[in-house]
N, C-alpha and C positions, 0 to 999 in steps of 0.2 A: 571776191565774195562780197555782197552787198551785203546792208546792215540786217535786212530780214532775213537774211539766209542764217548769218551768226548767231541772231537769236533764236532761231528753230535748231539750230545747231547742236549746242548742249546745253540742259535744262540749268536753270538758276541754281548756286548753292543750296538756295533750300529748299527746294524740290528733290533735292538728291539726299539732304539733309532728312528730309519727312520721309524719303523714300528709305534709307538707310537704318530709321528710328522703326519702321515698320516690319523689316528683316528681320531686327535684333530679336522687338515681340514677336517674332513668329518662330524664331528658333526659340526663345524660351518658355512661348506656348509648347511647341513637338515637344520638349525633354518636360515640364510638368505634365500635363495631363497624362502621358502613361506611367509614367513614376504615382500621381495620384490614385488615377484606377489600378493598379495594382494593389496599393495600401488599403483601397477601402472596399476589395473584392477578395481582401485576406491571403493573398499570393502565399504561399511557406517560406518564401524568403524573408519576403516586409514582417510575416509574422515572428522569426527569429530574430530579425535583425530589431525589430523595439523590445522583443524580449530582452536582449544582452544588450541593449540599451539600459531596461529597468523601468521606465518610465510607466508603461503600462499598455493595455492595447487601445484606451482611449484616446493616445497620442497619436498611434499610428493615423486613427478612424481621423481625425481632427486635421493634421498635417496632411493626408490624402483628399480630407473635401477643402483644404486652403488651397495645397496647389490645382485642382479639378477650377476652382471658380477663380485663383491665379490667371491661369492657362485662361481660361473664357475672359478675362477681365482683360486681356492681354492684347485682346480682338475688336475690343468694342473701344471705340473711340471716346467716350466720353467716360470711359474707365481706365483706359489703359496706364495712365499717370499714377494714378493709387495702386493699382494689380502690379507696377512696376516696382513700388517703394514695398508692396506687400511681401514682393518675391526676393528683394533684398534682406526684409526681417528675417525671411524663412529661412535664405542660404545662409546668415548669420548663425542661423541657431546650429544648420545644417553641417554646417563650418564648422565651428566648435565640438560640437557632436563627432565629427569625425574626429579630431586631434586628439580630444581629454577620453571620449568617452569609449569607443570603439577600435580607439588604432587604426584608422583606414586612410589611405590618401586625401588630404582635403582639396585635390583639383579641380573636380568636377563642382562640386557645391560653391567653392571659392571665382571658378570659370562665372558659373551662375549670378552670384553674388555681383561681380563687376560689372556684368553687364546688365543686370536689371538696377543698379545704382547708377549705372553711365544712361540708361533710360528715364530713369525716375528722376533725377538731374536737368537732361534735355526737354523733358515734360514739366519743372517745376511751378511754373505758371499758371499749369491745369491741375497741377496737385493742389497749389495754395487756393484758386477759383473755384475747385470742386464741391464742394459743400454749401457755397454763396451761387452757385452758377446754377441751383436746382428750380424748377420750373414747376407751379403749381399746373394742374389738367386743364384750367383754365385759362394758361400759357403767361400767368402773371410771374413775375420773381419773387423767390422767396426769399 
């Protein structure tokens, strides 16, 4: 096999890296976005379940448009670093919430949790640059 065949072969670590960082957002876009629209379309479920939470039903409305623009932030490239750290908050609270507050399994929020923290991690670079990295309409930095 000559050298150009090995290198059309199998793509570079981090190509497989970026591609793998990509999956991860996309499966925790699928599981937010219908967990959000559900919360903020009033389902009877999401609506008992913040009731025997206590918190209120402003919580629900509030944690279903975090994970809705989670889920979109998750897609957009020059978001997905913060939508990544963002969804790590959420399954934190989510986490918790399950153990003290509900009694429910914490795997799936906890599932969540790791890997939007193994994301927002891999992206730290764009999470630290993201706020310095903003670009006035006139294409100067801000």
């Amino acid at each position: 096999m000559s050298h150009a065949q090995s290198a059309t072969a199998a793509p570079p670590a981090r190509t497989r890296m970026r591609a793998a960082l990509w999956v991860a957002q996309a499966i925790l876009a699928v599981q937010l976005a219908p967990a959000g629209i559900l919360k903020v379309t009033s389902d009877p479920a999401m609506v008992e379940l913040f009731t025997t939470i206590g918190a209120g039903q402003w919580l629900r409305y509030t944690v279903g448009i975090l994970e809705i623009a989670a889920a979109i932030g998750l897609l957009v490239p020059r978001l997905c670093g913060p939508a990544a750290l963002g969804v790590a908050a959420l399954m934190t609270g989510a986490t918790l919430t399950n153990i003290f507050l509900i009694a429910a399994p914490p795997w799936l929020p906890l599932g969540l949790l790791m890997v939007g923290a193994l994301v927002a991690w891999a992206r730290r670079t764009e999470i630290k640059a993201f706020p310095l990295g903003a670009v006035s309409p006139d294409g100067k930095q801000l």
